[in-house]
N, C-alpha and C positions, 0 to 999 in steps of 0.2 A: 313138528315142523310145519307141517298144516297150518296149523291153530295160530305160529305167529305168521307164516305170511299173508293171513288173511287178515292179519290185526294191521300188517303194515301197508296193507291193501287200504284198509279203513281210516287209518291217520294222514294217508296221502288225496282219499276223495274232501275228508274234514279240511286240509289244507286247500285245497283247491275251492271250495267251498266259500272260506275264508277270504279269499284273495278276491273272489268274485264277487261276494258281498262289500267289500272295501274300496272295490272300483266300482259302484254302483251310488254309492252315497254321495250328498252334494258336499258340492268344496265349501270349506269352512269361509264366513266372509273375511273378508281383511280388518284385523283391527284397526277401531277408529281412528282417527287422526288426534292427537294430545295436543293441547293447545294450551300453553304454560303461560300462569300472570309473572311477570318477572318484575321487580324494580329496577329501574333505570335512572340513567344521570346523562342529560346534555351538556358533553364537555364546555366547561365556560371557565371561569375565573377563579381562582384559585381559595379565595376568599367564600365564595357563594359555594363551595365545594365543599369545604371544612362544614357544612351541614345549620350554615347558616338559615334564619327563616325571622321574619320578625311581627310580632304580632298586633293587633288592633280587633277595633269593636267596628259592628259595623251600626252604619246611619243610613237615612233615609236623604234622597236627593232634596225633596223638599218636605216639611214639617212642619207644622204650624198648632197653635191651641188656639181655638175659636171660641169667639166671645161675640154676646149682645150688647152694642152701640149705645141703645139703653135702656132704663130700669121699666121691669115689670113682673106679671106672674107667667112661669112657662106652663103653658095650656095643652102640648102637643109634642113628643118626643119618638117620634117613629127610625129610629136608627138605635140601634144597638151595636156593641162594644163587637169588633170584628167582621163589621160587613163591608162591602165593598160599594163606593160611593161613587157616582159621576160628573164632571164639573156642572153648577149648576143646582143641582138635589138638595129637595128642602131638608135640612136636619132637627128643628126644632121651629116654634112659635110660641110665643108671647098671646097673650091675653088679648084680643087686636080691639075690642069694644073702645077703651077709653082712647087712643090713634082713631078710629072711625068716627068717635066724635071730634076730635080736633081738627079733621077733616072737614067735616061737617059742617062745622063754624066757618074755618077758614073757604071753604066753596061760600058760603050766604055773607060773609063779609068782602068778596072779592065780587060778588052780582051788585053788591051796592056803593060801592069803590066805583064800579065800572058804569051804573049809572051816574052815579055823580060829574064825574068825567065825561060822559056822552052832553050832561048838561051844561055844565063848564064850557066845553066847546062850543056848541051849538049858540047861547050867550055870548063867549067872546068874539067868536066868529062873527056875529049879527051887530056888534055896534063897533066891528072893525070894520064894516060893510058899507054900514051907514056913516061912518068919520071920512071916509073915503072920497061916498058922493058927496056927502052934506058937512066940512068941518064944524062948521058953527053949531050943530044941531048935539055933537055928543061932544064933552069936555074929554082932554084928557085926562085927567084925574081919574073918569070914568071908566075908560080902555084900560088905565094900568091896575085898578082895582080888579076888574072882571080878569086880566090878564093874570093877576095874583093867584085869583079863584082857581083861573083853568091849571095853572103850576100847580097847585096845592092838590087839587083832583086828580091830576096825571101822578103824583107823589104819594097818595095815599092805594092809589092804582097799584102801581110798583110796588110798595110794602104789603098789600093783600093779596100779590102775587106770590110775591116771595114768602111770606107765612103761606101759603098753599101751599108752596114747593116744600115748605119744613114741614108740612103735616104729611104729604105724601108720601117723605124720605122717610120720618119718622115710623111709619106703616108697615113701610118694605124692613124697615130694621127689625119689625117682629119678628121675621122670618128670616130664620140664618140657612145660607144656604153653602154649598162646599166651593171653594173658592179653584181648586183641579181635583182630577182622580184620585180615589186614594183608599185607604182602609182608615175606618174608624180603629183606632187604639185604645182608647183610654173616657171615659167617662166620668164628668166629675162633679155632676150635679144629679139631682132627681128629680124627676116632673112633678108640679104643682108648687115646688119651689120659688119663696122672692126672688128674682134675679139682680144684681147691680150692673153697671156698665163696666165692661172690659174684665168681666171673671169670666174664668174658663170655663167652658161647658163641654169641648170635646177635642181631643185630641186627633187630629188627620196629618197620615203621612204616605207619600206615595212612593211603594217600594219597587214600581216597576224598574227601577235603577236601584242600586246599592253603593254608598260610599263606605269608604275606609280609611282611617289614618294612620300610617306607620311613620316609624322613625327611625332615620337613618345613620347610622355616626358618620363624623364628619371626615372618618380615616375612611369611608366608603362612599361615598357621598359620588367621586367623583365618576366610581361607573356607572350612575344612574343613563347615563347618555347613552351607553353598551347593552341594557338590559333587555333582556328578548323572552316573550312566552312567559308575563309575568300571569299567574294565579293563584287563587285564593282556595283556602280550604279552610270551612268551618264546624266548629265542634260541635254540631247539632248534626252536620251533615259530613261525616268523615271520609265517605267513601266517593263524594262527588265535587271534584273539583272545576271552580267557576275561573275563567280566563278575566284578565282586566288589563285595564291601562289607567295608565298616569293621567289623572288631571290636573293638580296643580303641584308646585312645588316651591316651600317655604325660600327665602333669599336670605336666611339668618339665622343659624345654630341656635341653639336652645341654652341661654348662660350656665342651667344647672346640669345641664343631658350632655351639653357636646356633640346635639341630634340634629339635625335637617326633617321636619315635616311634610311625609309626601302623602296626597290624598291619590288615593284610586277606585275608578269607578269600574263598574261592571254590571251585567244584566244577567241575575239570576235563571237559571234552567227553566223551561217549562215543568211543572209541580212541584219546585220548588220553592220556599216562601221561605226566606231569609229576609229575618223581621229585625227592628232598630236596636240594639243592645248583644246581639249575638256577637261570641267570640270565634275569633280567627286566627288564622297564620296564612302570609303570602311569602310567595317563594319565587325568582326568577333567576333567566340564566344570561350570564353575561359574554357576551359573543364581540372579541373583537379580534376581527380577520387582519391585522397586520401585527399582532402578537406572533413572538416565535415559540416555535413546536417545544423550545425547551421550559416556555414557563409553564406549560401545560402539567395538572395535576390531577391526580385520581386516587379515589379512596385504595387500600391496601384488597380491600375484601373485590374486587373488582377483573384482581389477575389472578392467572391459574400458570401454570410452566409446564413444557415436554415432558415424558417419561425421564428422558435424560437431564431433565437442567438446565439445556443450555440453550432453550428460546422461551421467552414470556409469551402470554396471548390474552386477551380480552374475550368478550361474546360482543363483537358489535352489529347493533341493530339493524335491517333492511327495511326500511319502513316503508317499501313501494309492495315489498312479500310480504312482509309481518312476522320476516323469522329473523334467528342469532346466527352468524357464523364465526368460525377460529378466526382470530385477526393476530397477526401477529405485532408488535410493539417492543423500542427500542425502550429500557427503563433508565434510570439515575440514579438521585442517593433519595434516600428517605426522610419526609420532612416532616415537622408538626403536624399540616394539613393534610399529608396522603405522601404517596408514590409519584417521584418527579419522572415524564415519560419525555423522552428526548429522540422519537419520531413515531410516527407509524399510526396518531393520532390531529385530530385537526378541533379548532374551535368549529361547533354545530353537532360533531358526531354524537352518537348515542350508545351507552353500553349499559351490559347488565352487572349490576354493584352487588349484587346477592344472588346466592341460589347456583353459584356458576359451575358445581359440583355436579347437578345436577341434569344441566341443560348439554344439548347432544348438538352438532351441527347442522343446519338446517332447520332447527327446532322450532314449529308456529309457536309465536308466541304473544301475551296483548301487556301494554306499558302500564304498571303501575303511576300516578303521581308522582313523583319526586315528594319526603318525608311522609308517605304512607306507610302505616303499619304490618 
């Protein structure tokens, strides 16, 4: 009897023991805060819903292939294929010896043009001087001869002025220089090469802007006016989507397409470098606030329902928090494009289209693109 109450003496101090080591320990931290990438969709048009996106290539704002004006040997080629150029910057040179003599000539034939002329005058001048005081002493015959001279001096003036200016221009054409900013592309000649006038020697394009051509059918055509948070996503760059806007847009279908041509411009990321030929896809949402609640459409994968069945609900987005919450929503009947919702949505809002099995109320979360993978 002894022996166990001293055992149970011993399992009551272990416990004690226990309890005070347990309340001594620090508090565990709070798990992190989850912050879940969700896809989303800004409700818009029913049509841009069905998962529409339409594709182009992209181009360079401005683009040009640069050529020498005229024929010679290229002597100096200090630009290479991808560098970066500023308006201005010499790109190549010509051979400039036989231009420095044409120059040459044309400066020592315009020194004696100019004399001729200084003498021409100074002649004409002196027996329109002396006709003046003294008729009888110079004929006219005389004045209209010297009068010829000084025309003809002043005339051959002019023409070895103007061959200087052709030898000058001529000079400067050895030297191609880049007409705006831009990156060298493309290279298509090699130094010490004959040159002709007007062949390519280098390709410049300046990509600080990016255009794009998409096309439109003409059954869609008419919400281009509606379209909001138009951007671009390209297959070089999947994960980074670039914003643009509308710059031009075509005034006549396509006879074979049945397409409206729209160009859009945009301005690449910082370290991003979307170069002339890269492939795309642009995607916008079309927002028109006097549409009723009931043409509003949404993917199937977008709603989730009660325990019991008898309320639908969304995840719609809080984009001032950056979290999801239960939204509840009026449905309709089911259509090609999606789930027809007949209240409880508006044109602009934003929900999550995937994952919604997942996500908890209140849930941080950050917007995928619209057709990210």
């Amino acid at each position: 009897m002894i022996k166990i109450h001293n055992k149970k003496k011993q399992l009551l101090a272990l416990a004690v023991l226990l309890t005070l080591l347990s309340a001594c320990q620090p508090a565990q931290p709070e798990a992190e805060k989850i912050v879940r990438p969700i896809k989303a969709l800004t409700i818009g048009d029913a049509d841009i819903l069905a998962g529409k996106d339409f594709p182009g290539v992209a181009k360079a704002t401005q683009e040009v292939d640069l050529s020498f004006r005229i024929a010679g040997v290229l002597a100096k080629m200090p630009i290479k294929v991808g560098q970066k150029v500023r308006l201005g910057d010499e790109l190549a040179h010509l051979d400039p010896r036989d231009f420095e003599v044409e120059l040459a000539n044309a400066r020592a034939s315009i020194a004696s043009a100019k004399a001729q002329l200084a003498n021409a005058t100074v002649e004409y001048q002196r027996v329109v001087k002396v006709q003046k005081n003294n008729p009888d002493v110079v004929s006219k015959s005389t004045v209209d001869l010297l009068l010829a001279n000084f025309a003809q001096a002043k005339a051959a003036y002019a023409s070895s002025q103007a061959l200087m200016d052709a030898a000058k221009d001529r000079l400067s054409y050895a030297t191609l220089k880049a007409p705006f900013d831009g990156i060298i592309v493309r290279r298509y000649i090699e130094n010490f090469q004959d040159v002709i006038p007007n062949k390519a020697v280098f390709r410049l394009v300046n990509i600080s802007k990016i255009e794009m051509d998409i096309h439109i059918p003409e059954n869609l055509i008419s919400n281009l006016p509606y379209v909001r948070n138009i951007r671009v996503i390209f297959e070089s760059f999947p994960e980074i989507t670039i914003p643009a806007e509308i710059k031009e847009v075509s005034n006549e279908a396509s006879l074979s397409t049945r397409t409206y041509q729209v160009r859009l411009i945009m301005t690449p990321p910082n370290g991003i470098k979307v170069l002339p030929g890269m492939t795309g896809r642009a995607y916008g949402d079309v927002i028109k606030d006097n549409i009723k609640a009931s043409n509003i459409i949404i993917p199937v994968s977008a709603v989730f329902s009660s325990s019991d069945a008898k309320s639908t609900y969304v995840w719609k987005y809080n984009a001032k928090l950056q979290t999801v919450n239960k939204h509840k929503i009026g449905k309709g009947v089911l259509v090609d494009q999606g789930l027809v919702i007949t209240k409880g949505l508006h044109y602009g809002d934003i929900i999550a289209i995937a994952g919604i099995h997942i996500l908890t109320e209140g849930q941080a979360v950050t917007l995928l693109a619209n057709g990210s993978k």
